[in-house]
C-alpha positions as CSV (number, residue, x, y, z in Angstrom):
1,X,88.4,77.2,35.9
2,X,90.0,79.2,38.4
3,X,93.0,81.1,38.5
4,X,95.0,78.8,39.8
5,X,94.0,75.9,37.8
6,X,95.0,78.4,34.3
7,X,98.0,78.7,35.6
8,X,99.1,75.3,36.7
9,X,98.1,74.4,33.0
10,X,100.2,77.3,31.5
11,X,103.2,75.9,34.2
12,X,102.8,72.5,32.6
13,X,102.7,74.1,28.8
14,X,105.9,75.7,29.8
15,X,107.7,72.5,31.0
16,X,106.6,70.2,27.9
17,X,108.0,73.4,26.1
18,X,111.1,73.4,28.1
19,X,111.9,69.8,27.1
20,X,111.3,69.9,23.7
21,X,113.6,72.7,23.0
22,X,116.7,71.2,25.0
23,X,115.6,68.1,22.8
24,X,115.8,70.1,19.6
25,X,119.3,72.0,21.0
26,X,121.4,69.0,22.1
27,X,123.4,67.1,19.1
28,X,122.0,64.0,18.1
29,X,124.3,61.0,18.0
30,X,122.2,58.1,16.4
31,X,122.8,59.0,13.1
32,X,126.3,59.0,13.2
33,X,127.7,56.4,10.9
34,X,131.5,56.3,13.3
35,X,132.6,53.1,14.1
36,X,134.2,54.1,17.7
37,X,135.5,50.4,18.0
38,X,137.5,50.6,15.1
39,X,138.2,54.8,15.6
40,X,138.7,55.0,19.0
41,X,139.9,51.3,20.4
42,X,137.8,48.8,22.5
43,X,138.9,50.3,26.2
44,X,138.4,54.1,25.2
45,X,135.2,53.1,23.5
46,X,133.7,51.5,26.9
47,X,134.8,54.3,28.6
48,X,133.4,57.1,26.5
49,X,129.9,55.1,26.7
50,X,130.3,54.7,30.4
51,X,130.2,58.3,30.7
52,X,126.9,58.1,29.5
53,X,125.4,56.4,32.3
54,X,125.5,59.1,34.7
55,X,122.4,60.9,33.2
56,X,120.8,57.6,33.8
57,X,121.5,58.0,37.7
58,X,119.6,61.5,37.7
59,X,116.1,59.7,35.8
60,X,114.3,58.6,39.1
61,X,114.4,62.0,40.8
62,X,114.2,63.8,37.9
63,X,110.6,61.4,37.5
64,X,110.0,62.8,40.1
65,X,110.2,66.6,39.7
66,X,108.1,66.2,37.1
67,X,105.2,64.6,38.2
68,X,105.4,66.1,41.4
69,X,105.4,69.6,39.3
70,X,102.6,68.7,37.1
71,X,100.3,66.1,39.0
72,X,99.3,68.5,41.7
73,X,98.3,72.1,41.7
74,X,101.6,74.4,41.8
75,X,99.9,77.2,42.3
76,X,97.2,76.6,45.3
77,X,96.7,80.6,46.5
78,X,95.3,80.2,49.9
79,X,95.1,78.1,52.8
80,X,92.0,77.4,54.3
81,X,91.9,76.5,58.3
82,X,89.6,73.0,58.6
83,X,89.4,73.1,61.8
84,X,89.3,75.3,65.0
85,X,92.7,76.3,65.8
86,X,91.3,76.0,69.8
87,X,91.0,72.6,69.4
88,X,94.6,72.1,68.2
89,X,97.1,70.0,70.6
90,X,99.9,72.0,71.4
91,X,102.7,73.6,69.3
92,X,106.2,74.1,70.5
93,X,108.4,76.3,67.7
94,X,112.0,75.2,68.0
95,X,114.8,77.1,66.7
96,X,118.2,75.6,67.0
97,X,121.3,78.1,66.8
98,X,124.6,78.2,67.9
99,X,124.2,81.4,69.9
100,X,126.3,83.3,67.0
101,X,123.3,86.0,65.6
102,X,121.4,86.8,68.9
103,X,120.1,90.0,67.4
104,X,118.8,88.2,64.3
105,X,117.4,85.1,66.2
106,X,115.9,87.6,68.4
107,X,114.3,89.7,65.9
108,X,112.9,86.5,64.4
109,X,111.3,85.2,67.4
110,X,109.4,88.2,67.7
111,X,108.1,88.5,64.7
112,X,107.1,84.5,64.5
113,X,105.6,85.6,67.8
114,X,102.8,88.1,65.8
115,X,102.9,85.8,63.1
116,X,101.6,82.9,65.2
117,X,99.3,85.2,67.1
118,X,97.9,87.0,63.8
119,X,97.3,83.5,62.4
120,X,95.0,82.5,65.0
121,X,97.5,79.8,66.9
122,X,96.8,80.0,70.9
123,X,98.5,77.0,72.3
124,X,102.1,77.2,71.6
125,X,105.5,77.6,72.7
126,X,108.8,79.3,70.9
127,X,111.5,77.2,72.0
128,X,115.5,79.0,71.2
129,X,117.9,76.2,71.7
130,X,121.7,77.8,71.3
131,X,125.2,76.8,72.6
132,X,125.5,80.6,73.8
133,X,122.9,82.2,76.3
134,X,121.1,85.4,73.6
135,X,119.1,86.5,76.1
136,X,115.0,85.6,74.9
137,X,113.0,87.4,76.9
138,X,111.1,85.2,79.6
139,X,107.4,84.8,79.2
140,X,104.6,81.9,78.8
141,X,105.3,82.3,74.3
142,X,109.2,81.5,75.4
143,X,111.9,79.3,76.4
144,X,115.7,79.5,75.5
145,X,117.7,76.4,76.2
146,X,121.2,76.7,76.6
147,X,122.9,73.1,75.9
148,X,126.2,73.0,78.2
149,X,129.3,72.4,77.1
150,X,129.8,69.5,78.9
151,X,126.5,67.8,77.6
152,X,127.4,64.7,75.4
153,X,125.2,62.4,73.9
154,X,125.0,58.1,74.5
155,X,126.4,57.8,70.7
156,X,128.8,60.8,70.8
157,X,126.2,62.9,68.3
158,X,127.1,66.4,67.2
159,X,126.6,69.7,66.2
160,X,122.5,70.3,65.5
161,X,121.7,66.7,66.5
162,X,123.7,67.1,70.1
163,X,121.6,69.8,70.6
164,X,118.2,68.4,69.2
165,X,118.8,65.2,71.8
166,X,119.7,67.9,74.4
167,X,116.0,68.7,74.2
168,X,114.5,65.6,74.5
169,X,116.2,64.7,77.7
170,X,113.8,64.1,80.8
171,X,115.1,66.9,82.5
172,X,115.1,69.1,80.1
173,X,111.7,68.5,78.2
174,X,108.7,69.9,79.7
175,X,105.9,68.9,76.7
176,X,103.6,66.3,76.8
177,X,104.7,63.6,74.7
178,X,100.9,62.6,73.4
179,X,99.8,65.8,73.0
180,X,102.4,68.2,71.7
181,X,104.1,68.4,67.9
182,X,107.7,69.9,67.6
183,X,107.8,72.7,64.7
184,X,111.4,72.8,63.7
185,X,113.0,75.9,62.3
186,X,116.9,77.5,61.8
187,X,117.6,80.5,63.2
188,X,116.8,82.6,59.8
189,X,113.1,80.9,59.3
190,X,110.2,82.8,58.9
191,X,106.8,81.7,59.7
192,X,103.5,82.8,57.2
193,X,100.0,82.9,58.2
194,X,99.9,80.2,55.5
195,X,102.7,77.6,57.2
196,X,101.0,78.9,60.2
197,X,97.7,77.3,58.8
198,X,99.3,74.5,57.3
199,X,100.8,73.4,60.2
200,X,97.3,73.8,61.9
201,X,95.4,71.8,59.5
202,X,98.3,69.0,59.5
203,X,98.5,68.2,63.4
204,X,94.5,68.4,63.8
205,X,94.5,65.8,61.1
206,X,96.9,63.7,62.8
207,X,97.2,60.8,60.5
208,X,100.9,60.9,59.5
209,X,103.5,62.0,62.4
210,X,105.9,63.8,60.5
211,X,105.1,66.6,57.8
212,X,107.0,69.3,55.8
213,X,106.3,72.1,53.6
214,X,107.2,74.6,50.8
215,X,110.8,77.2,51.8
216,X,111.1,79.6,49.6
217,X,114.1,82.2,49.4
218,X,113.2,85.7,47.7
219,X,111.4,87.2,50.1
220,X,112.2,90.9,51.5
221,X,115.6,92.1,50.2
222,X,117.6,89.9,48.2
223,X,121.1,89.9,49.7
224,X,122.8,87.7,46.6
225,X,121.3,87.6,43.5
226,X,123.7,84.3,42.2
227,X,122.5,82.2,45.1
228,X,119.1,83.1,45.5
229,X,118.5,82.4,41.9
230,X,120.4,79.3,42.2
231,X,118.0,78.2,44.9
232,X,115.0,78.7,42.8
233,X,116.1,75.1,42.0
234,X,115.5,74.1,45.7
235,X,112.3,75.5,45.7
236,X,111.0,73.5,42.7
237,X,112.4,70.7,44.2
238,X,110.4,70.9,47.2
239,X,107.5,71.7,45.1
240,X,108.0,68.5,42.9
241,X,110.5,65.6,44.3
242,X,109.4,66.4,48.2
243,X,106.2,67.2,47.4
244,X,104.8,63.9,45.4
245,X,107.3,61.3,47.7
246,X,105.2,62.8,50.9
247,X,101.7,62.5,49.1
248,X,101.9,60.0,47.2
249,X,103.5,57.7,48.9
250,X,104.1,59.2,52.4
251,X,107.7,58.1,52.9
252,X,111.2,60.2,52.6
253,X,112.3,58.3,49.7
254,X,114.9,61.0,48.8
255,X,114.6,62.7,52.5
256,X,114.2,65.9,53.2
257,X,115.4,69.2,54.7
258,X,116.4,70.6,58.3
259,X,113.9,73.1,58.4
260,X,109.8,72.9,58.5
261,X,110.0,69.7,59.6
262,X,106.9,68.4,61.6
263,X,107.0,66.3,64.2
264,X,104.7,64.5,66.6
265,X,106.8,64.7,69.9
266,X,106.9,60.9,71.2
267,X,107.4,59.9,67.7
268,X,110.3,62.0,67.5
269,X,112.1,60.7,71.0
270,X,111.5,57.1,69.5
271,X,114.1,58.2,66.5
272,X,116.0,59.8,68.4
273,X,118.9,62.5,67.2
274,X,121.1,60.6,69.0
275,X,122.8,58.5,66.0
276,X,126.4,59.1,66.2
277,X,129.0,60.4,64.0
278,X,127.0,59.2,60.9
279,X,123.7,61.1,61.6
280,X,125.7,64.3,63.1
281,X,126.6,65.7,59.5
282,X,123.3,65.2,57.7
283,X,121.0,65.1,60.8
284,X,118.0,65.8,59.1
285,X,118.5,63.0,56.3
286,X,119.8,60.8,59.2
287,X,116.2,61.2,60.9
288,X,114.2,60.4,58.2
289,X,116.0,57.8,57.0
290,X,115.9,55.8,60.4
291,X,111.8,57.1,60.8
292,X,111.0,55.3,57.5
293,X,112.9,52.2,58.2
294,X,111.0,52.3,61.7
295,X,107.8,52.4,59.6
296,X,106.2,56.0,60.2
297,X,104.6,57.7,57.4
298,X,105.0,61.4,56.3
299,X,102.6,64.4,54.8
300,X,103.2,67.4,52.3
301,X,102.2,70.5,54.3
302,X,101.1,73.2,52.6
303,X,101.5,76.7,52.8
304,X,105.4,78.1,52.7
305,X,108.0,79.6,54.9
306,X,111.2,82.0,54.2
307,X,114.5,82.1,54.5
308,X,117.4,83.6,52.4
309,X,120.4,81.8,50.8
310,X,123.6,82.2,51.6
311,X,125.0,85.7,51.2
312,X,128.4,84.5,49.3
313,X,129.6,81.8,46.3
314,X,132.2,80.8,49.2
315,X,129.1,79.9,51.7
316,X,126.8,78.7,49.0
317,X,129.8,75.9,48.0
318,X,130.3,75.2,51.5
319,X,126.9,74.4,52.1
320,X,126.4,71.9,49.6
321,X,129.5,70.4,50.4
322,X,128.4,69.8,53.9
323,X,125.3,68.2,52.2
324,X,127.0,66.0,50.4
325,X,129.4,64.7,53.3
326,X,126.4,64.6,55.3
327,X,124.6,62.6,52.8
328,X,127.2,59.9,52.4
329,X,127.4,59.4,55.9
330,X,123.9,58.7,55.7
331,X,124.0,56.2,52.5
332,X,127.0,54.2,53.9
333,X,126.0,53.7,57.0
334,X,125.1,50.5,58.5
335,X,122.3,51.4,61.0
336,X,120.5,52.3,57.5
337,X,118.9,49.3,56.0
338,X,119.6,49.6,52.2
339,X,115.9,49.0,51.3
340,X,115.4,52.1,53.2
341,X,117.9,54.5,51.2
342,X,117.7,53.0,47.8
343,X,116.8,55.8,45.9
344,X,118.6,58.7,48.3
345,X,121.6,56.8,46.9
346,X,120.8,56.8,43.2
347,X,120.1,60.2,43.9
348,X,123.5,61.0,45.9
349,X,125.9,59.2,43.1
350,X,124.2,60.9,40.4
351,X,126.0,64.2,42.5
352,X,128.9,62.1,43.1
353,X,129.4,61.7,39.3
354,X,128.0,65.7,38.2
355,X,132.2,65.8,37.5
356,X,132.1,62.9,35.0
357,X,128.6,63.8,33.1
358,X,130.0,67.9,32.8
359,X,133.4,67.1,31.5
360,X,131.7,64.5,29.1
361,X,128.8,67.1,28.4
362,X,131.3,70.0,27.8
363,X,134.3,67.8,26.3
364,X,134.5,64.8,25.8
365,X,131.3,64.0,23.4
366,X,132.1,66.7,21.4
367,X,135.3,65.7,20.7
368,X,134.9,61.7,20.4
369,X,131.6,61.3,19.5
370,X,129.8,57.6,19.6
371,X,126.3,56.8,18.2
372,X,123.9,56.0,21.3
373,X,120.3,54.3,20.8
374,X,117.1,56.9,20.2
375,X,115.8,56.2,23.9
376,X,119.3,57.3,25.4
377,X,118.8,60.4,23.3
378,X,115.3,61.1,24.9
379,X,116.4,60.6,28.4
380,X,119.3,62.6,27.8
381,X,117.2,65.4,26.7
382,X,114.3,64.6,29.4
383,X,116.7,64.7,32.3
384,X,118.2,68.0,31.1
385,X,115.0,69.9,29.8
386,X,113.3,68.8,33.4
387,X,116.6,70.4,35.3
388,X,116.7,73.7,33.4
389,X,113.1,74.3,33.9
390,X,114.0,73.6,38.1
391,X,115.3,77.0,38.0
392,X,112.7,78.7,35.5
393,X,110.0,77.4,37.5
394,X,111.7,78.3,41.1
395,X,111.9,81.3,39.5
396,X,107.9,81.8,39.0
397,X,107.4,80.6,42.3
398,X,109.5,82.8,43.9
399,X,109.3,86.0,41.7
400,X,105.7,86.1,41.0
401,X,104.5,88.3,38.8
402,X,102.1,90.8,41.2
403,X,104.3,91.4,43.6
404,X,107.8,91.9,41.2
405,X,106.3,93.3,37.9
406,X,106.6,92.0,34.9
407,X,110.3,93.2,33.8
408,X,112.0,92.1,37.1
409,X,110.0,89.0,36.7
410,X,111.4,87.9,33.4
411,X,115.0,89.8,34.1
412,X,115.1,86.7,37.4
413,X,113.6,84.2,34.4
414,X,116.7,85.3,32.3
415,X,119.0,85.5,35.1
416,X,117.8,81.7,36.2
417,X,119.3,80.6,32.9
418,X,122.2,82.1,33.2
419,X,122.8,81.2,36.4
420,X,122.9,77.4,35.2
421,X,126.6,77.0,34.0
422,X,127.5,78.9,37.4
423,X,125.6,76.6,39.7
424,X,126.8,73.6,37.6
425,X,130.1,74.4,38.4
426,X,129.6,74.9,42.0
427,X,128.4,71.8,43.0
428,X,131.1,70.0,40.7
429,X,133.4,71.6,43.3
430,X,131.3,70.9,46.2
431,X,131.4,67.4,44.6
432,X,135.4,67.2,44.7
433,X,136.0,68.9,48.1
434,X,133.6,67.0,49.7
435,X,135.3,63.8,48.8
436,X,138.7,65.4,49.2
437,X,138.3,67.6,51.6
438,X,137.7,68.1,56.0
439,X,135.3,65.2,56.7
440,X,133.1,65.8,59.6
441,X,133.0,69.7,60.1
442,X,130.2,71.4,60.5
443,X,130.1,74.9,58.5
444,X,127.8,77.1,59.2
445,X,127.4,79.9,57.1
446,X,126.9,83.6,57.3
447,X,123.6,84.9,58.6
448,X,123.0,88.7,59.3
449,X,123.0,90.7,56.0
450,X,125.1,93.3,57.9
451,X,128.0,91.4,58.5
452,X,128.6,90.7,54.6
453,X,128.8,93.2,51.3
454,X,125.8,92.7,49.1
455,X,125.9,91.5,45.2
């Protein structure tokens, strides 16, 4: 077997592991012999098993994590061109930015430039779209697009997505709509000869017209520590949840993210960004959304791309927070059919509730215990064993062991645990401003390591 395939195996060892011992670890209630009708009185009682049902929200994406982590091969090395990168249609690269970092948006578009060029991709573009002129210099590789002030969409649409429409407008678009696929990126994505590749491979294929891929976040120096190990969990989540809904069954049953997102170019003008208030937020999840409900099919891309997390707690919780207003736009609105955003909503309350399940985790079912049947037990212990070995397995992924050593390696595998309880209670407040806070603003957080003190 190959090296790869050992250590896939080892990966799934570890996870079955992972499970058990969070099994073993978390009290068991079926044995007690309290009577909580009689101890604790019939309203408290329904209450206290109520709080239960939150873990219950978690099981289908949690399902699959797992069998997106262990069905396919987690540790594919290399990406192999299959076809001539000649005969590809044309690539335009489009980074969207507010015009706030030109010297890091700059710095990034030349070095996607060699990357592209050092990959073997000829027939391309680099597209900057920004609110504020940077100044990309002008040659055939690029274009910067300043969106005026003025411009407003049909639906009134916002932030990102205002200026995604602004680029599809006839007289601003100069691509081909058969021919041409959009590669979308923020302003602090990297490109690697293996996205580079993947992408290639993806468009020559041409059988699904939308397609994203792996983002990982420890590459280069690590500006935070805290966040960047509380992203590992992000990257196993692409590697598992995204992963299996794209090849399994080639729809965004959970969406996706914002960045290495695919698209075929007329596909992406028949969604449109241009979906209002409700699709400003979350415009990524918006898109999706309304392309599965339209009927077009998605593909895994292989082969990752970087970017770093944000450099303070402050921007990390106001991230996720935008997520989750962005995401609730999405489930409640109307244009939506539910069909379409079944499981993106089992999958949003299960956030929605994190407050409930962590106060009943920490709390409440240590103090007023009730006896629960065996199979609550199991997926109590499944959900929680699959979710602590998110961040263990981000962790290999992101910190693998011949480029880090062994001793910073398991030092991040260590740190990943610890990082749990901290991460836990972040998006429990990211939970309650979110629903308490500023609907509707768009926060952007910090992007050039100089402007902010390291941890």
């Amino acid at each position: 077997m190959s090296n790869s395939v050992w250590k896939h195996l080892l990966h799934c060892a570890l996870l079955l592991v992972t499970i058990t011992v969070v099994f073993k670890v978390l009290p068991a209630s079926t044995g007690l012999s309290i009577d909580p009708w009689a101890e604790y009185g019939t309203v408290t009682t329904i209450a206290l098993y109520l709080l239960r049902l939150p873990t219950l929200l978690a099981l289908p994406q949690v399902l699959f994590n797992f069998f997106g982590l262990t069905v396919y091969n987690a540790f594919r090395e290399k990406v192999v061109l299959s076809g001539c990168p000649l005969l590809a249609p044309f690539i335009c690269l489009r980074v969207v930015t507010r015009g706030e970092y030109p010297d890091l948006v700059q710095s990034n578009v030349r070095r996607n430039l060699h990357t592209c060029t050092e990959a073997g991709l000829s027939n391309f573009l680099l597209e900057v779209v920004t609110d504020r002129p940077i100044g990309i210099p002008k040659n055939h590789r690029t274009r910067e697009i300043v969106v005026p002030k003025e411009y407003r969409t049909t639906s009134g649409a916002m932030f990102k997505a205002r200026a995604l429409q602004y680029c599809l407008e006839k007289h601003v678009d100069v691509l081909s709509d058969r021919d041409t696929w959009v590669v979308h990126l923020d302003e602090e994505t990297l490109l690697t000869a293996h996205s580079v590749r993947g992408i290639l491979n993806f468009v020559l294929t041409g059988r699904h017209p939308f397609g994203q891929g792996l983002v990982t976040y420890a590459n280069g120096h690590v500006v935070n520590w805290l966040t960047t190990l509380a992203d590992s969990f992000r990257v196993s989540d692409d590697m598992g949840k995204l992963r299996l809904q794209f090849k399994l069954f080639h729809k965004p049953l959970f969406g996706w993210k914002g960045s290495y997102v695919v698209a075929q170019l007329q596909a992406e003008k028949d969604v449109s960004f241009d979906n209002g208030i409700d699709g400003s937020l979350a415009e990524d999840c918006f898109f999706a959304m309304r392309a599965y409900a339209l009927g077009y099919t998605f593909d895994f891309i292989e082969g990752e791309m970087h970017e770093k997390s944000p450099f303070t707690l402050v921007d990390f919780l106001q991230q996720r927070k935008r997520w989750l207003q962005g995401i609730l736009l999405v489930v409640r609105s109307p244009k939506i059919p539910p069909i379409n955003k079944l499981l993106l909503g089992i999958s949003l309350y299960s956030w929605i509730t994190m407050p409930l399940a962590v106060a009943n985790g920490v709390f409440i079912a240590h103090h007023y215990p009730i006896p629960c049947p065996i199979l609550v037990e199991y997926v109590n212990a499944f959900v929680a064993g699959c979710n602590a070995y998110m961040y263990l397995f981000g962790v290999i992924k992101s910190f693998p062991l011949h480029r880090f050593g062994v001793l910073k390696s398991v030092a991040c595998l260590c740190g990943a645990l610890c990082i749990i309880p901290v991460n836990v209670l972040i998006e429990t407040g990211a939970v309650i401003l979110g629903l308490l806070g500023t609907k509707n603003k768009f926060y952007v957080v910090q992007k050039e390591v100089a402007r902010r003190v390291t941890v």
